[in-house]
C-alpha positions as CSV (number, residue, x, y, z in Angstrom):
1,X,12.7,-29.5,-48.5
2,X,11.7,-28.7,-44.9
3,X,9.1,-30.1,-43.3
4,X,6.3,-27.8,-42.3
5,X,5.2,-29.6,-38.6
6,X,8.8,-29.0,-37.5
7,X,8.8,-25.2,-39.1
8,X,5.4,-24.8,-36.6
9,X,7.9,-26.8,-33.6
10,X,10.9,-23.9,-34.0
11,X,8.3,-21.1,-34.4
12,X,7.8,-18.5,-31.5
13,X,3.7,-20.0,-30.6
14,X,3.3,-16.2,-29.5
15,X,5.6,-14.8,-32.4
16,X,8.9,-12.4,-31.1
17,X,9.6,-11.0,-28.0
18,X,8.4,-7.3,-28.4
19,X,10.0,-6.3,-24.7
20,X,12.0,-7.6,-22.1
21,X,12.3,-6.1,-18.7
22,X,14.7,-8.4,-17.0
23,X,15.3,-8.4,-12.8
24,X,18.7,-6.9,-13.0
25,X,17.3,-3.9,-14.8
26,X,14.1,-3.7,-12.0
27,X,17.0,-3.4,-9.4
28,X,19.3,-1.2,-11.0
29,X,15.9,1.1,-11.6
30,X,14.7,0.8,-7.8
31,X,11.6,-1.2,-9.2
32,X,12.6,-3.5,-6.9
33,X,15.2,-3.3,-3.7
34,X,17.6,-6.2,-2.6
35,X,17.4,-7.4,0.8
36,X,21.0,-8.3,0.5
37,X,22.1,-9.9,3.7
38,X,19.2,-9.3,5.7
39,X,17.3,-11.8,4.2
40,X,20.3,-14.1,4.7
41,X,19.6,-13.5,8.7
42,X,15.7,-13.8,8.3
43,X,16.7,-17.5,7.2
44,X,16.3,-17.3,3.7
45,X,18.7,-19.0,1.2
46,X,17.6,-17.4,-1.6
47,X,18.3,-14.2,-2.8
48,X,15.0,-11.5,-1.8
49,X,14.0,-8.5,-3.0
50,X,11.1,-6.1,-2.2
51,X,9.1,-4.1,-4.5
52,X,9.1,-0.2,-4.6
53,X,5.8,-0.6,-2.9
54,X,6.4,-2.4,-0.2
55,X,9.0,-1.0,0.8
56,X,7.4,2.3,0.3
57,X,4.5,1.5,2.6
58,X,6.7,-0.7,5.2
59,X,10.1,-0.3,5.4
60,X,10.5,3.7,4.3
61,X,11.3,5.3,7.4
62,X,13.3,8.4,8.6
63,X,14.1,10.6,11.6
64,X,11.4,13.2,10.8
65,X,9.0,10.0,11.3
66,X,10.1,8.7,14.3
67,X,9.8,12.5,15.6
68,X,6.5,13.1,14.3
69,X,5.3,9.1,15.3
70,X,7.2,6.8,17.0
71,X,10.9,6.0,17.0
72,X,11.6,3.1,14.2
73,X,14.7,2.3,11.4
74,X,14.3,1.0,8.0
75,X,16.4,-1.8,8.8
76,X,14.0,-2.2,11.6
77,X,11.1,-2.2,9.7
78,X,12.6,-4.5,6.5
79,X,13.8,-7.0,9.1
80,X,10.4,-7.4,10.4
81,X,9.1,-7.6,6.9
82,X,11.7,-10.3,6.1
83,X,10.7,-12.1,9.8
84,X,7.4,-12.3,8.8
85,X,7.7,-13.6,5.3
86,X,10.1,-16.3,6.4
87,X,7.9,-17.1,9.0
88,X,4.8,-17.6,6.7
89,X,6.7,-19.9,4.4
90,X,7.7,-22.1,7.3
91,X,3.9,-22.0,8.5
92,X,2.8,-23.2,4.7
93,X,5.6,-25.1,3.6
94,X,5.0,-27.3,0.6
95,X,2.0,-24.6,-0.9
96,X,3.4,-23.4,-3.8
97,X,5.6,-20.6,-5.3
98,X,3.2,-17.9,-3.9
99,X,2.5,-17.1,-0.5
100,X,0.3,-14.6,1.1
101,X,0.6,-13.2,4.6
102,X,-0.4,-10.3,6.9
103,X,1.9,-8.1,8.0
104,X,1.1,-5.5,10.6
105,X,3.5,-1.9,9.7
106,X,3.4,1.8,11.5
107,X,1.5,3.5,8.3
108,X,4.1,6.6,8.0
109,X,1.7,9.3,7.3
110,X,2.7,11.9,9.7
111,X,0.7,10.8,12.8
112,X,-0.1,7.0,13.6
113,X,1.6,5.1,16.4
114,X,-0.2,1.9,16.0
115,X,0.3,-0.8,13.6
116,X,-2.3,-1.4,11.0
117,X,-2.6,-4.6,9.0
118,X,-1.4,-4.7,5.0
119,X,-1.3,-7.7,2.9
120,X,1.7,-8.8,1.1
121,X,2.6,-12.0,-0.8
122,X,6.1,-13.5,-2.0
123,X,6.6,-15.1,-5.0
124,X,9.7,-17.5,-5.7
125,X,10.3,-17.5,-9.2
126,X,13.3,-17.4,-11.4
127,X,16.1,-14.7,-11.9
128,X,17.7,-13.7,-15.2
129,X,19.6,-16.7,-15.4
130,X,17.0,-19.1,-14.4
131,X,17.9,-19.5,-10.6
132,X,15.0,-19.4,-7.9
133,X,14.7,-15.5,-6.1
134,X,12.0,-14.5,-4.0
135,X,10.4,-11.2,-4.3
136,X,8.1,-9.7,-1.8
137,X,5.1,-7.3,-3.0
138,X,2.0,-6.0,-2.3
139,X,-1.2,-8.4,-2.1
140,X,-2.5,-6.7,-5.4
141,X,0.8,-6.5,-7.4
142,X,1.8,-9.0,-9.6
């Protein structure tokens, strides 16, 4: 006869998993976007990636911008991105697995030349196989 506190113990406290969306498949979908060895450079020793978002708004660049606004390079642009997210975990080591920071960016909307302020945050956290990955998004994703 079993004994019903352990049948509670094994049972799922939210029930089953309806859906699983794991990293590899946010990659593979360009949810997210590895830094690869970039990040490696920026002194990180874990692996990074950036969300659609951010690298929409900050790292998306191409020749028809730098005609239209001022010269730049997405590797340009994700290095200082990386840079600057390094450089806020080395200003607040110690604070946590989250870590917010402003990052000034060219807005690419056809006409700017100035850099204007956007907030992002990185987040270590676990990959699919439960090793630590930093992911850098928007303030207001999660």
């Amino acid at each position: 006869m079993s004994n019903p506190s352990n049948d509670c113990a094994r049972a799922p406290y939210f029930g089953d998993v309806i859906f699983t969306y794991t990293r590899a498949q946010a990659l593979a979908d360009g949810v997210l976007m590895d830094t690869g060895a970039l990040a490696h450079e920026a002194g990180f020793r874990l692996p990074v990636a950036v969300t659609a978002a951010v690298f929409a708004e900050c790292v998306a660049w191409n020749e028809a911008d730098s005609l239209a606004q001022v010269h730049q390079d997405e590797t340009g642009r994700l290095w200082d991105v990386l840079f600057m997210a390094a450089h806020a975990i080395r200003c607040e080591a110690g604070t946590g697995a989250s870590q917010e920071f402003r990052f000034h960016r060219v807005p690419r909307d056809g006409h700017s030349v100035e850099p204007e302020p956007v907030d992002l945050k990185l987040v270590i956290g676990p990959d699919d196989d439960g090793d630590p990955v930093v992911t850098v998004m928007r303030s207001d994703e999660d």
